[in-house]
VOPAGU-2260 file (C-alpha; in pm, 1 decimal, decimal comma):
REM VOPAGU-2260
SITE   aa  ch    i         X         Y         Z
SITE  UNK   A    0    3505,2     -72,6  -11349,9
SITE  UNK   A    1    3282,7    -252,5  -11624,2
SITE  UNK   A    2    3283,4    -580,9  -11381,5
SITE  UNK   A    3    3171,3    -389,7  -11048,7
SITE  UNK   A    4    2907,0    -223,4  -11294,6
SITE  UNK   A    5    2786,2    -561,2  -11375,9
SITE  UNK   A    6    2808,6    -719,3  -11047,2
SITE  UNK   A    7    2590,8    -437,8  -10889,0
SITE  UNK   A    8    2354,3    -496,5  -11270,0
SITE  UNK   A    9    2310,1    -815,1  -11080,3
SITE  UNK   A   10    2225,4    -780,9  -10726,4
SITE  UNK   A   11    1967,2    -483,4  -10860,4
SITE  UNK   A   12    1803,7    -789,7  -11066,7
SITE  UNK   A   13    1787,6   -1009,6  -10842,1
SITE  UNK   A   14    1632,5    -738,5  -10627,5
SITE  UNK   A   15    1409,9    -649,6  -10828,7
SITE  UNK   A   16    1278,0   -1016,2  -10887,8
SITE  UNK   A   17    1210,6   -1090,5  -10523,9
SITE  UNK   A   18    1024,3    -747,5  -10540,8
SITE  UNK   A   19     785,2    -866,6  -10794,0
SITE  UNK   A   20     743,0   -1190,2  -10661,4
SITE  UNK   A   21     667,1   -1068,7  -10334,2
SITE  UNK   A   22     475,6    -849,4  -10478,3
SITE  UNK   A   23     265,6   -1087,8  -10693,7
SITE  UNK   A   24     234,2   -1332,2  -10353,1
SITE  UNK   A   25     114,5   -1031,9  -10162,9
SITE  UNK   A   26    -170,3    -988,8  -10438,0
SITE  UNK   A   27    -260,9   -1351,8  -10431,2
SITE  UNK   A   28    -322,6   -1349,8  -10048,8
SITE  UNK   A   29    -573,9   -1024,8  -10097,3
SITE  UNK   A   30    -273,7    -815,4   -9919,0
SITE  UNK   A   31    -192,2    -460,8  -10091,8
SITE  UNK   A   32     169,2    -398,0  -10061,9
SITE  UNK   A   33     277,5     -22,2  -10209,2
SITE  UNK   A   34     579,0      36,1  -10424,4
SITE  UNK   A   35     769,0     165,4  -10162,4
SITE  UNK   A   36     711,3    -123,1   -9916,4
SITE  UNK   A   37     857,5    -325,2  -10149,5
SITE  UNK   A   38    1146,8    -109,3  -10235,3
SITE  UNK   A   39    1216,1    -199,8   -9769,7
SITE  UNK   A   40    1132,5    -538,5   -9900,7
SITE  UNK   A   41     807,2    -669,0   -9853,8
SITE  UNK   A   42     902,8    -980,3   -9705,5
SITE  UNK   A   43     591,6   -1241,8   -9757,1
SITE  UNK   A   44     558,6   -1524,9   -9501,8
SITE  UNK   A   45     477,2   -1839,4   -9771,1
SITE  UNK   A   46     379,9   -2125,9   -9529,0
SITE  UNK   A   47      72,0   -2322,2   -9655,3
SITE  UNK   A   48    -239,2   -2207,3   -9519,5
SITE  UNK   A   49    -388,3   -2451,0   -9286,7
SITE  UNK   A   50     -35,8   -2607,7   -9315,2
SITE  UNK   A   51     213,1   -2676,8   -9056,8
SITE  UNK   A   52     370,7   -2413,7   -8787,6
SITE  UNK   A   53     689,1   -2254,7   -8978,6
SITE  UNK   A   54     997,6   -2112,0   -8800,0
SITE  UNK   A   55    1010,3   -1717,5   -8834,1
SITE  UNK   A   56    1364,3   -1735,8   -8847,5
SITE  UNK   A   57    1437,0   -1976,1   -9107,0
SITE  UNK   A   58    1508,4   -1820,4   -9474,9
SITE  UNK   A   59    1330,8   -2073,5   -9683,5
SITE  UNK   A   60    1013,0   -1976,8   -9523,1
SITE  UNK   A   61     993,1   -1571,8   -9682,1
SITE  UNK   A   62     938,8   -1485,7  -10024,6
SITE  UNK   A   63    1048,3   -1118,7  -10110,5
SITE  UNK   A   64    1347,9   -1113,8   -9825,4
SITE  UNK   A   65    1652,9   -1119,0  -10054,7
SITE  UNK   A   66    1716,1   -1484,3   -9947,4
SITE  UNK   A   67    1701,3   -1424,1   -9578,2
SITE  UNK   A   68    1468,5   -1397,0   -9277,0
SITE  UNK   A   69    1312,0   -1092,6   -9206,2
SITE  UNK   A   70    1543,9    -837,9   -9025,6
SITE  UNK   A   71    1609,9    -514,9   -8951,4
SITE  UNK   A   72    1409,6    -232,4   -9190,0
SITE  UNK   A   73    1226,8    -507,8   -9327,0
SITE  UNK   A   74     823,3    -498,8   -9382,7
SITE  UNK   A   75     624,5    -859,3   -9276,9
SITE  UNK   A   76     302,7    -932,6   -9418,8
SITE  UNK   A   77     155,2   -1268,1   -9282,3
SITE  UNK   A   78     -97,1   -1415,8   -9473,3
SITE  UNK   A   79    -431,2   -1543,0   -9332,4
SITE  UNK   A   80    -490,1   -1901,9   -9199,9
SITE  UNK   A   81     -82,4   -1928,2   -9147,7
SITE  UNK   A   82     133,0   -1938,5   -8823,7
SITE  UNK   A   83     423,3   -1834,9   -8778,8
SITE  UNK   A   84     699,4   -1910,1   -8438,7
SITE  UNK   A   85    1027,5   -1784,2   -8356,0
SITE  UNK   A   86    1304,8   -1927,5   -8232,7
SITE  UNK   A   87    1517,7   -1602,9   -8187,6
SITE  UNK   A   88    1438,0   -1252,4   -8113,7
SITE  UNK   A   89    1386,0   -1011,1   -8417,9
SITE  UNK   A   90    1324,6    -682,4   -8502,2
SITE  UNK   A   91    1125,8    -551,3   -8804,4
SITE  UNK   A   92    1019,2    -228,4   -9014,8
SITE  UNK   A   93     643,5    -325,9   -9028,0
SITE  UNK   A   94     439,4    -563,8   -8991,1
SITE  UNK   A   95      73,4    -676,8   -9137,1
SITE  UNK   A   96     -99,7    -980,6   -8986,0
SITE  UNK   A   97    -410,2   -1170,4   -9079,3
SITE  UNK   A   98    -203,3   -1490,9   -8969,1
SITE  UNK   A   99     -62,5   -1581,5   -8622,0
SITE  UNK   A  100     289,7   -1492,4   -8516,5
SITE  UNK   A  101     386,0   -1634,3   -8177,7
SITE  UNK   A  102     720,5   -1528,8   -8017,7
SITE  UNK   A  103     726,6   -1774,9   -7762,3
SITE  UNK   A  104    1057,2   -1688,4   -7522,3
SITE  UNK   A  105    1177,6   -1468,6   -7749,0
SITE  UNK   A  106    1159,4   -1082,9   -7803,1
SITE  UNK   A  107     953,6    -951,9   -8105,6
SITE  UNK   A  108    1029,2    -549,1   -8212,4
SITE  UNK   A  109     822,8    -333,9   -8473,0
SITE  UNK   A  110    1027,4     -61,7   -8495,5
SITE  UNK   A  111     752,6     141,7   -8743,0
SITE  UNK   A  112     354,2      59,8   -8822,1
SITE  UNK   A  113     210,3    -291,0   -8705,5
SITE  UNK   A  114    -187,2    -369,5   -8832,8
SITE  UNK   A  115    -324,3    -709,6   -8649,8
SITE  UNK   A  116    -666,2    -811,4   -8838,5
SITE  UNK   A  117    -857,2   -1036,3   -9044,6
SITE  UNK   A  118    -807,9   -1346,5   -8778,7
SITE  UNK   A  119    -429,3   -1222,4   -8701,0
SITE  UNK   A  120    -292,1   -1298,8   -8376,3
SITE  UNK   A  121      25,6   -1151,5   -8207,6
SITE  UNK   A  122     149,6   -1293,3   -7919,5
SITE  UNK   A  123     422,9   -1469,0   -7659,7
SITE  UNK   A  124     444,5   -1686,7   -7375,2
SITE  UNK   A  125     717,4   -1458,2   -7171,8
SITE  UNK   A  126     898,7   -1321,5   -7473,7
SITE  UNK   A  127     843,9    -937,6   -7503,3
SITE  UNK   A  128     661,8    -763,8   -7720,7
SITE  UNK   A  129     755,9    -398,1   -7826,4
SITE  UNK   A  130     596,4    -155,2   -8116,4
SITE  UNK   A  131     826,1     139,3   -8159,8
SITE  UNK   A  132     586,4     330,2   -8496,6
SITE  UNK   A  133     300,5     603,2   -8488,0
SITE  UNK   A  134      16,8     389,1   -8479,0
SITE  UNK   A  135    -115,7      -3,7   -8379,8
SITE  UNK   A  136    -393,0    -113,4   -8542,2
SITE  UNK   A  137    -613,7    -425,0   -8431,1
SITE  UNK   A  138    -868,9    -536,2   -8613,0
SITE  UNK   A  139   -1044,5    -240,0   -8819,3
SITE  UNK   A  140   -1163,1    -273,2   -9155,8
SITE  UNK   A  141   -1001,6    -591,9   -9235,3
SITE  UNK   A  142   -1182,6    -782,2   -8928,4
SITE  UNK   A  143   -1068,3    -876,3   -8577,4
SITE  UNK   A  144    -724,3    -909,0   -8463,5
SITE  UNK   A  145    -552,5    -932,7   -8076,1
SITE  UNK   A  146    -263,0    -908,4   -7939,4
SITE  UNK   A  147    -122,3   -1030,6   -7581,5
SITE  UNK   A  148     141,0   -1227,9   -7403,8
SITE  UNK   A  149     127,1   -1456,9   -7108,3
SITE  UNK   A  150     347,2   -1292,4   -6892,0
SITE  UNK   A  151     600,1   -1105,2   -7142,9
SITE  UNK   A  152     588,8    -703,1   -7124,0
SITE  UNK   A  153     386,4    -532,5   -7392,6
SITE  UNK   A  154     531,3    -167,5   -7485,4
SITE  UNK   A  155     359,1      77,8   -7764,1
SITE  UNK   A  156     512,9     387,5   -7830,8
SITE  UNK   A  157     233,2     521,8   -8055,8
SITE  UNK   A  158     -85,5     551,5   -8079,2
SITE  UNK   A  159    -264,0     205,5   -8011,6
SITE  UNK   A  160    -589,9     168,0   -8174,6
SITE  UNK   A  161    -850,2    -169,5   -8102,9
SITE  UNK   A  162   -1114,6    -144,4   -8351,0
SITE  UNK   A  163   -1392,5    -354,4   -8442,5
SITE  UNK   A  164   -1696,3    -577,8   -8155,7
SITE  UNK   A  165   -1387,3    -878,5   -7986,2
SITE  UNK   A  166   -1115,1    -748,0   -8139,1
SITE  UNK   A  167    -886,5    -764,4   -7790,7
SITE  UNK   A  168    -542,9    -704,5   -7599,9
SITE  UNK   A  169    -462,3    -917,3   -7385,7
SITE  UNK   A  170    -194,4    -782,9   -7090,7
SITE  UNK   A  171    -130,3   -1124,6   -6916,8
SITE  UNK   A  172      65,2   -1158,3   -6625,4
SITE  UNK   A  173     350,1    -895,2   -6731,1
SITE  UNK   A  174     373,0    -501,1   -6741,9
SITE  UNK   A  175     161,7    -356,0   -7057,2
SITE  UNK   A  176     338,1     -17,1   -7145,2
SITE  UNK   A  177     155,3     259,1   -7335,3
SITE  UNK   A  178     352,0     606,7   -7415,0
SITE  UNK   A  179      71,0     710,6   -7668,1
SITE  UNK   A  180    -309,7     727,3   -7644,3
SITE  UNK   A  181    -539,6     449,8   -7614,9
SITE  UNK   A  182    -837,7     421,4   -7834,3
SITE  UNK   A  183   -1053,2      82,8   -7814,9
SITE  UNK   A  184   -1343,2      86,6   -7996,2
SITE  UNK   A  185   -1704,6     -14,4   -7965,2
SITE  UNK   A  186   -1703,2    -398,7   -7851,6
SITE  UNK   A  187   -1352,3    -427,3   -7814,2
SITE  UNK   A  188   -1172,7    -639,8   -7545,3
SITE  UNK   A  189    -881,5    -536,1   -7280,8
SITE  UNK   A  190    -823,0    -856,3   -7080,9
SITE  UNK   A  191    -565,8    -837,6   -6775,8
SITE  UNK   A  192    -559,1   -1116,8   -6563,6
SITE  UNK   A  193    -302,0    -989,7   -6292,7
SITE  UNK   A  194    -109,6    -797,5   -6481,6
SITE  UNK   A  195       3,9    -421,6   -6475,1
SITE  UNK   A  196    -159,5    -181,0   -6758,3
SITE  UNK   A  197      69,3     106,2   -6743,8
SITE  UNK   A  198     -41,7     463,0   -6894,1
SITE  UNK   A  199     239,2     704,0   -6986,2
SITE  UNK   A  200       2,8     911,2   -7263,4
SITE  UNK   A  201    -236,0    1164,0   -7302,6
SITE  UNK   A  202    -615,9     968,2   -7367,3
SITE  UNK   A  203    -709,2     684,6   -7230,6
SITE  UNK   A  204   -1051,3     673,1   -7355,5
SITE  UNK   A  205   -1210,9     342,1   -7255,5
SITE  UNK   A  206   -1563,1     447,3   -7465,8
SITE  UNK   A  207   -1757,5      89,7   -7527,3
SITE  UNK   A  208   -1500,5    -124,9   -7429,6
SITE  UNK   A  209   -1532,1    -438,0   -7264,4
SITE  UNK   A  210   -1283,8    -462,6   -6924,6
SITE  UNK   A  211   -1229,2    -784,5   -6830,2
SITE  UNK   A  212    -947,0    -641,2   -6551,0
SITE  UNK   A  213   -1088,4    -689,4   -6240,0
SITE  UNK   A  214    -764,7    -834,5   -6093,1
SITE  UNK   A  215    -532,4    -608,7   -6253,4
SITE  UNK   A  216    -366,6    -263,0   -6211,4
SITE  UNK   A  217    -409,3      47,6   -6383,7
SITE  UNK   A  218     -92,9     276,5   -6373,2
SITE  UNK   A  219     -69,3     659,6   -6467,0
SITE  UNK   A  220     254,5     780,0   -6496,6
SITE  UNK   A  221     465,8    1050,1   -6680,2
SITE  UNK   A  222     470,8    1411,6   -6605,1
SITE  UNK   A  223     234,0    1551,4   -6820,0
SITE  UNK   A  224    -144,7    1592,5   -6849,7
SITE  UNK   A  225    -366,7    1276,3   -6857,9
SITE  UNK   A  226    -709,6    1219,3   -6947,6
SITE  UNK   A  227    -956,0     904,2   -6837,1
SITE  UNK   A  228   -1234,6     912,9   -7084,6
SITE  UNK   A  229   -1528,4     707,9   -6957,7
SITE  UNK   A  230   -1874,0     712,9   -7132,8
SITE  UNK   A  231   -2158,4     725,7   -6861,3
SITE  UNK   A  232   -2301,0     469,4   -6982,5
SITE  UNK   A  233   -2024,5     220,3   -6981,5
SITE  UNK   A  234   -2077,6     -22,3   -6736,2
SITE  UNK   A  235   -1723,8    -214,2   -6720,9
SITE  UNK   A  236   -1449,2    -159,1   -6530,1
SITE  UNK   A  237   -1093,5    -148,4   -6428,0
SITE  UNK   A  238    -949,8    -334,0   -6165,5
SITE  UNK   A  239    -690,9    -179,2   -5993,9
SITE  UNK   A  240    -652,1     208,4   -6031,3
SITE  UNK   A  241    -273,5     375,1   -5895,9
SITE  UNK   A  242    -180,1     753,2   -6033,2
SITE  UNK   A  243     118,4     750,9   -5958,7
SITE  UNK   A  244     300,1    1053,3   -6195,0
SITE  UNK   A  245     627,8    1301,9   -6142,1
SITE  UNK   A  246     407,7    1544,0   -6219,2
SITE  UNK   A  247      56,9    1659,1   -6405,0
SITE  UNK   A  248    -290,5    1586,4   -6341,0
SITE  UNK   A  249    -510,6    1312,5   -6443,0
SITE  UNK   A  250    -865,5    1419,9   -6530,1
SITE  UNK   A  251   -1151,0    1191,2   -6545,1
SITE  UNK   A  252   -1433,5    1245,1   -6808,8
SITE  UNK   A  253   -1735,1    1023,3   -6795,8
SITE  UNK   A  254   -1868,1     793,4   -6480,7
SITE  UNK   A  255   -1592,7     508,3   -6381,8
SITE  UNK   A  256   -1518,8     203,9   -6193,5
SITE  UNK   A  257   -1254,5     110,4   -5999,6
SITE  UNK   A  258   -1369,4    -287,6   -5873,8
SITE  UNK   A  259   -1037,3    -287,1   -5664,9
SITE  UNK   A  260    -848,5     -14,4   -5474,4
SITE  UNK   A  261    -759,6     367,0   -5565,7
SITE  UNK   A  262    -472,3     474,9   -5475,9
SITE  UNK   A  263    -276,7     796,7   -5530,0
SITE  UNK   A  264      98,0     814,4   -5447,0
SITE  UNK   A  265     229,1    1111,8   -5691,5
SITE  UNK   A  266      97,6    1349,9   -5912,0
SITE  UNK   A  267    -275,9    1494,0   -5938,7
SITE  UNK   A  268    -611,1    1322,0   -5977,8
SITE  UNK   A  269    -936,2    1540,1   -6040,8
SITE  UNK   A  270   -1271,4    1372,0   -6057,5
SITE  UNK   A  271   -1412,8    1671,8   -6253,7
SITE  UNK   A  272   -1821,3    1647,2   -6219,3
SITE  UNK   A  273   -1783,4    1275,9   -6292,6
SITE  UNK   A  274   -1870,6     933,9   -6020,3
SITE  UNK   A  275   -1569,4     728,6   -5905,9
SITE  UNK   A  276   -1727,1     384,3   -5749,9
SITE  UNK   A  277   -1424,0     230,1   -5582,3
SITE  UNK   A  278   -1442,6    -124,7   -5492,5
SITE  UNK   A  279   -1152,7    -135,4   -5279,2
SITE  UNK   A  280    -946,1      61,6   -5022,2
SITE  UNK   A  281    -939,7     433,6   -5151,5
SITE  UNK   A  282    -566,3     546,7   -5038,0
SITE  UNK   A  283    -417,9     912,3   -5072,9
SITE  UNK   A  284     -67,6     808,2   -4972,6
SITE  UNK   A  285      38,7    1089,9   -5134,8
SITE  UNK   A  286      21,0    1366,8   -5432,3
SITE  UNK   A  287    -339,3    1539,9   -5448,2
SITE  UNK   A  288    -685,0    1410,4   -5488,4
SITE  UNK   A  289    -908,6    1690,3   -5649,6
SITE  UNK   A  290   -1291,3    1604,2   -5605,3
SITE  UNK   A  291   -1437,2    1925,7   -5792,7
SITE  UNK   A  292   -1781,8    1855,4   -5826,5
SITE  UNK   A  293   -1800,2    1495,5   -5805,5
SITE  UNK   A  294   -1893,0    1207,3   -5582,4
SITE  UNK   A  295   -1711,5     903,4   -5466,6
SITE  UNK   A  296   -1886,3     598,8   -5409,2
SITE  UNK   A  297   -1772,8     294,9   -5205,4
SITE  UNK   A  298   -1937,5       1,3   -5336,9
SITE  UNK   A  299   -1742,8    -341,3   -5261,4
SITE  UNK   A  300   -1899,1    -592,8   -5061,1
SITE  UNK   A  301   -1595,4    -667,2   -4836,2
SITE  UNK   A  302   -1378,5    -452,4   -4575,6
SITE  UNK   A  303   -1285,4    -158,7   -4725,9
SITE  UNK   A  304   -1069,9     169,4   -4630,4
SITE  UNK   A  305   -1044,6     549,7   -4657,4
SITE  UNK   A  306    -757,2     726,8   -4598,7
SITE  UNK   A  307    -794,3    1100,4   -4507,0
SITE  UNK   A  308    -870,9    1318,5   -4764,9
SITE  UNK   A  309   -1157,1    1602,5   -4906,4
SITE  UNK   A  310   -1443,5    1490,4   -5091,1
SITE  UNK   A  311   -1719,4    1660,2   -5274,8
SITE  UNK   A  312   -1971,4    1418,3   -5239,5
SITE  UNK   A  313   -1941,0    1126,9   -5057,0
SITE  UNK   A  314   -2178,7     825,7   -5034,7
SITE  UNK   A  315   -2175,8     443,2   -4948,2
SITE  UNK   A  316   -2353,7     190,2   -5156,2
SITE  UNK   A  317   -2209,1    -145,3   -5057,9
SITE  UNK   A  318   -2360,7    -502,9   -5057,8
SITE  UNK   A  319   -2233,8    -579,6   -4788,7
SITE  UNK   A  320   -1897,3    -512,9   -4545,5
SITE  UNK   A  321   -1810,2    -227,7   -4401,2
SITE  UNK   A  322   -1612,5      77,3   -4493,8
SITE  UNK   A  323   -1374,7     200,4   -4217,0
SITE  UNK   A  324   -1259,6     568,0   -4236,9
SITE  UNK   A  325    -847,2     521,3   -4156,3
SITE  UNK   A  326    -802,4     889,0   -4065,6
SITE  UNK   A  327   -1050,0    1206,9   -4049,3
SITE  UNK   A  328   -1221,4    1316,5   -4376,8
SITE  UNK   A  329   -1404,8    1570,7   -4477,0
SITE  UNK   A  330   -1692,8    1607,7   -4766,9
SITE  UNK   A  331   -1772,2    1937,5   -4839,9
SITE  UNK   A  332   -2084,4    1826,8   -4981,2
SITE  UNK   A  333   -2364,7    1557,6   -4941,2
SITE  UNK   A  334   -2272,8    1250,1   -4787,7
SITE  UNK   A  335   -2512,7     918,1   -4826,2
SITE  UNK   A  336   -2555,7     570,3   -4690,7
SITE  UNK   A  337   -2739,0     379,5   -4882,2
SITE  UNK   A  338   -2592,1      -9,2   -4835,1
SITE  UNK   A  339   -2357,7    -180,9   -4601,2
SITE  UNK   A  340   -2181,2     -19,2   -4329,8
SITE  UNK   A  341   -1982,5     264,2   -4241,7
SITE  UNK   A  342   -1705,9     304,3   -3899,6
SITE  UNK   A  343   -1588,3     604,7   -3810,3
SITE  UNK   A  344   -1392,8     469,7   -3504,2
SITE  UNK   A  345   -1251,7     696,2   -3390,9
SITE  UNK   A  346   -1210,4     910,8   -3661,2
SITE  UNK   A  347   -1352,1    1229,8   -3704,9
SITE  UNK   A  348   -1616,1    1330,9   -3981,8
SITE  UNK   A  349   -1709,7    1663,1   -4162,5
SITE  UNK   A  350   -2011,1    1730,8   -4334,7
SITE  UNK   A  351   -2082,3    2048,8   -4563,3
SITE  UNK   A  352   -2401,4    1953,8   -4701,2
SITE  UNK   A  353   -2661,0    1740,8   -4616,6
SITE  UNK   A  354   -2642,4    1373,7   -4443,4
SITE  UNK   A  355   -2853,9    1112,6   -4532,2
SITE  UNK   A  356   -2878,3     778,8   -4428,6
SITE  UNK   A  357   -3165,8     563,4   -4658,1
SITE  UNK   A  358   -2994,0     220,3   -4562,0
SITE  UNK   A  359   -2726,3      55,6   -4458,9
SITE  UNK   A  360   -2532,1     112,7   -4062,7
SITE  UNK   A  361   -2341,8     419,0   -3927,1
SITE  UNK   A  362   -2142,6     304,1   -3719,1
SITE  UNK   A  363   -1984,5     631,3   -3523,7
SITE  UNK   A  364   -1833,3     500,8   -3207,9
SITE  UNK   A  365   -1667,0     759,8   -3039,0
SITE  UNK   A  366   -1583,8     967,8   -3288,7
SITE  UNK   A  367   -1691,3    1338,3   -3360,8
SITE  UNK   A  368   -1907,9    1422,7   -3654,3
SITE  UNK   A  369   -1894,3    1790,5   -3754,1
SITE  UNK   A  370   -2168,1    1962,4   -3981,7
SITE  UNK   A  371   -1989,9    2286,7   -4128,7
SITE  UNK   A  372   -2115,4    2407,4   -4414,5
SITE  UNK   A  373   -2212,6    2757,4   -4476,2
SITE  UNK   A  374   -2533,0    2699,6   -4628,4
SITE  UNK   A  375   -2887,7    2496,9   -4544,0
SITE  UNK   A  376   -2797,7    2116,7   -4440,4
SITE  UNK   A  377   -3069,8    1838,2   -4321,2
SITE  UNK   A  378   -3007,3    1573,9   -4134,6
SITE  UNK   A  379   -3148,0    1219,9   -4156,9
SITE  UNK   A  380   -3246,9     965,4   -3890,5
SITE  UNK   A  381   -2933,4     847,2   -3699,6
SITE  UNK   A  382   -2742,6     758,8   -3396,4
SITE  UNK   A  383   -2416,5    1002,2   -3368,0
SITE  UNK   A  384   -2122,0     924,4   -3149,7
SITE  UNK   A  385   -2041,8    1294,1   -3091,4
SITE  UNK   A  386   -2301,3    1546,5   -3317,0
SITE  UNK   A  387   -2098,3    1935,5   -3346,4
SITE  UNK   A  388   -2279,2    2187,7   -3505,2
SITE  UNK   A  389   -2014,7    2458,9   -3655,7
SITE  UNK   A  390   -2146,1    2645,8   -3930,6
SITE  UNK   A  391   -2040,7    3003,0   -4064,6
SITE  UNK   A  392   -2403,6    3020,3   -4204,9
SITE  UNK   A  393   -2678,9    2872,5   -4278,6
SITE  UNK   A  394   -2929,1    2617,4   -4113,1
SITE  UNK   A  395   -2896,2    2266,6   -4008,5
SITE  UNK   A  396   -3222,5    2080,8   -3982,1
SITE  UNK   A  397   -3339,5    1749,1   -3822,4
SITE  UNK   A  398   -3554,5    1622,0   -4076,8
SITE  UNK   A  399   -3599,6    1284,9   -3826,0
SITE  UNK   A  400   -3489,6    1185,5   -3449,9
SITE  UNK   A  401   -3126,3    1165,2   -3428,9
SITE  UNK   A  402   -3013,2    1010,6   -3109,8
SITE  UNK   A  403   -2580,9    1096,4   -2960,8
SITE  UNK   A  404   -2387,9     801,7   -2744,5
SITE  UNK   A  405   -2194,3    1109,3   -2582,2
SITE  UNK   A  406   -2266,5    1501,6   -2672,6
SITE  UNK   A  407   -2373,6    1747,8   -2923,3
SITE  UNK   A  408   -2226,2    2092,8   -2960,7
């Protein structure tokens, strides 16, 4: 009994040694470390700075770890100016980085709390990169951090926060996964090359942020309710835009831009009062698109496409190209062309408020365009393929010559 009592006298010593020495490191690299990290063990990546690229894996590289590479319920702190590569996958408690940690091939888990700042750097060529805690934290206080892969998937089950002007995420060619809500902050940088950034929380509020995702995808998903926070005066945008949820509606707060195609397969989209400008095709293969009171705006300079569906407001501002209505649509209220051109085919076209045309070509061909709103409409200079008049009230005024290739009603 008195030998097991010593033998465990022992391993709590030499526990209690690689606590203060970690501890000690972590105070010499400007890194707090609390009592009760240490207690996890605080293991302390002790490569040079400026030195040579050290192998994650490989004992001799850790102070604090018991005499062992990081593991399991282990907390990483990696120091600034250091870099750090693995060469097998590994799973952590925590981890604090003003240093680089690449994972290469190889899958890199933070089952709790990961902070990225001061000049840290997480990232992968393919390997995977997955943050099971509360929160993420890049850059902040402490200065700028980023994280990204190549083409490994990126998954965040908290909250992920990008604070601080260039601090950045980087989504690569892979899926980016986010369960919890998205907060980058004023200058911050989401760069997606052709990757997939996939939404599965609550706020996605893009605020200041710079996009640099013109050929990527934005994904809603989940079942719940979903919330795209734009400022209005945020002038970047996302590439690709697909709602595509079991269930729930996303809600859009703020004036956005889509520079590729919308698309809704499942689940709810409402524009509240807001301005969608759309790039791309604008596709309602499926699920519901709620306009409420605000306009869509079509304002790529190639082909585009609109599938049928009710708008609000409805207006084309394009550079150049033309915008093809795919099926019959109807805007309940003002539609404008303003730039490029607009085919109906052979589509037809409701109107509930006024039409204007400032710009651009409308280009009806044979189809039918229908003024039916209850109230006063006015209707700009024009050439109509087919011009019906069906109102349950209310006036429709010329306010110019209009001219029909076939008949008004």
């Amino acid at each position: 009994m008195t030998n097991m009592t010593n033998v465990s006298r022992i391993r709590f010593d030499i526990r209690t040694v690689f606590i203060a020495i970690a501890i000690a490191s972590a105070s010499v690299f400007g890194i707090a470390v609390s009592i009760h990290q240490a207690e996890a063990a605080a293991c302390i990546y002790q490569q040079t700075v400026g030195g040579a690229v050290g192998d994650f894996n490989t004992a001799a590289n850790w102070i604090g770890c018991g005499g062992v590479a990081p593991g399991s319920g282990d907390n990483v702190i990696i120091a600034s100016g250091t870099t750090t590569q693995l060469s097998a996958p590994v799973s952590v408690s925590t981890l604090n980085t003003s240093g680089t940690l690449d994972a290469l091939v190889f899958d890199f888990t933070v089952t709790s709390s990961a902070r990225i700042n001061n000049g840290g750097v997480v990232t992968s060529t393919s390997g995977n990169l997955g943050f099971g805690g509360v929160n993420v934290v890049i850059g902040g206080s402490g200065g700028v951090g980023a994280l990204g892969s190549i083409s490994g998937n990126i998954n965040v089950s908290g909250t992920l926060y990008i604070d601080g002007p260039t601090s950045s995420l980087d989504i690569g060619f892979g899926t980016t996964t986010l369960y919890g809500d998205f907060f980058p902050d004023l200058g911050a940088v989401i760069n997606g090359r052709v990757g997939t950034f996939e939404f599965a929380g609550s706020n996605l509020s893009v605020g200041t942020a710079i996009l640099n995702m013109q050929n990527a995808k934005l994904i809603f998903t989940g079942g719940a309710a979903q919330f795209l926070n734009f400022l209005v005066q945020n002038a970047t945008a996302f590439g690709n835009i697909e709602v595509n949820k079991s269930g729930g509606t996303v809600t859009q707060s703020g004036n956005g831009t889509s520079t590729g195609s919308f698309s809704i397969n499942r689940g709810t989209f409402d524009l509240g009062s807001t301005t969608l400008r759309v790039g791309g095709n604008f596709t309602v293969n499926g699920g519901t698109f709620t306009p409420n009171s605000g306009t869509v705006t079509l304002n790529g300079s190639g082909a585009q496409s609109v599938s049928s569906t009710a708008f609000t407001n409805f207006s084309i501002a394009k550079s150049a190209g033309t915008a093809t209505l795919s099926s019959s649509a109807t805007t309940t209220g003002n539609f404008s062309l303003t730039g490029g051109t607009l085919s109906l085919g052979s589509k037809e076209f409701a109107v509930g408020g006024n039409f204007i045309v400032n710009g651009g070509v409308f280009s009806p061909g044979v189809a039918t365009t229908t003024l039916n709103g209850a109230g006063a409409q006015s209707v700009s200079s024009t050439t109509f393929g087919a011009l019906t008049v069906n109102k349950s009230g209310g006036t429709a005024t010329l306010t110019a010559s209009v001219s029909t290739i076939q008949h008004i009603n």
